[in-house]
C-alpha positions in Angstrom: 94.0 86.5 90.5 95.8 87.5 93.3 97.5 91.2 93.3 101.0 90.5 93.7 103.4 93.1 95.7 104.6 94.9 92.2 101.4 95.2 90.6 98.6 97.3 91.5 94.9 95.9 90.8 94.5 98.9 88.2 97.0 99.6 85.6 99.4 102.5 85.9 98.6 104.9 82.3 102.1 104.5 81.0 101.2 104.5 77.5 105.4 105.3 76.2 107.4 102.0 76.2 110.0 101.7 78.8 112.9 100.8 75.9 112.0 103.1 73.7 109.7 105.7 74.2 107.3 104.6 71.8 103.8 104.7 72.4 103.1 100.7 73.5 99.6 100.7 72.6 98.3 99.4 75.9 94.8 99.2 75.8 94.7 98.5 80.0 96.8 101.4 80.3 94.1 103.4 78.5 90.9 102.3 80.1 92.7 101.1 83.7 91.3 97.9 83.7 93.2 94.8 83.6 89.8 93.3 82.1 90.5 95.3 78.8 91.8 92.8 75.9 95.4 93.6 74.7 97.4 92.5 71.9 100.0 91.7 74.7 97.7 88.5 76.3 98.4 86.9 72.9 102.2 87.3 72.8 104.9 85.7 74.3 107.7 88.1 75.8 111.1 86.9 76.2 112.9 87.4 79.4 115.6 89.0 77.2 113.1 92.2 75.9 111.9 92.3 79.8 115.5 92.4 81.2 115.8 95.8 78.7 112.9 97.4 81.3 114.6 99.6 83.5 114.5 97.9 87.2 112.2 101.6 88.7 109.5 100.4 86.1 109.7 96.2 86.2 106.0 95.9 86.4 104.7 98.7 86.4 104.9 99.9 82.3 104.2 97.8 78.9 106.7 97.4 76.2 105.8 98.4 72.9 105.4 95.2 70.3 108.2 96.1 68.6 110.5 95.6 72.0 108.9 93.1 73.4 109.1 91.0 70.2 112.3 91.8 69.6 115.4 89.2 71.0 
């Protein structure tokens, strides 16, 4: 997959959500590899938890579950 202009080919290690300052549990983020399963691949994010990301770290840090599941 192509690397777009946002994202890097190796995860950042933000491991706080963006929203709330949880940790997010992002298992990428923790071995910096995008190869590394996540419970995020399995869930789908509504544009409405990604539009709480503040616009300095669209792309570049995970939600937690809890924000990215919530509408």
């Amino acid at each position: 997959m192509p690397v777009s202009p946002t994202r890097s080919s190796h995860p950042i290690p933000a491991v706080s959500c963006p929203v709330c300052g949880e940790a997010n549990h992002c298992a990428p983020a923790k071995s910096g590899s995008f190869d590394t399963p996540c419970w995020c691949y399995e869930v789908k994010v509504s544009s409405s938890a990604l539009a709480k990301v503040p616009d300095e770290l669209q792309g570049k840090a995970c939600l937690c579950r809890s924000c990215a599941e919530d509408e």
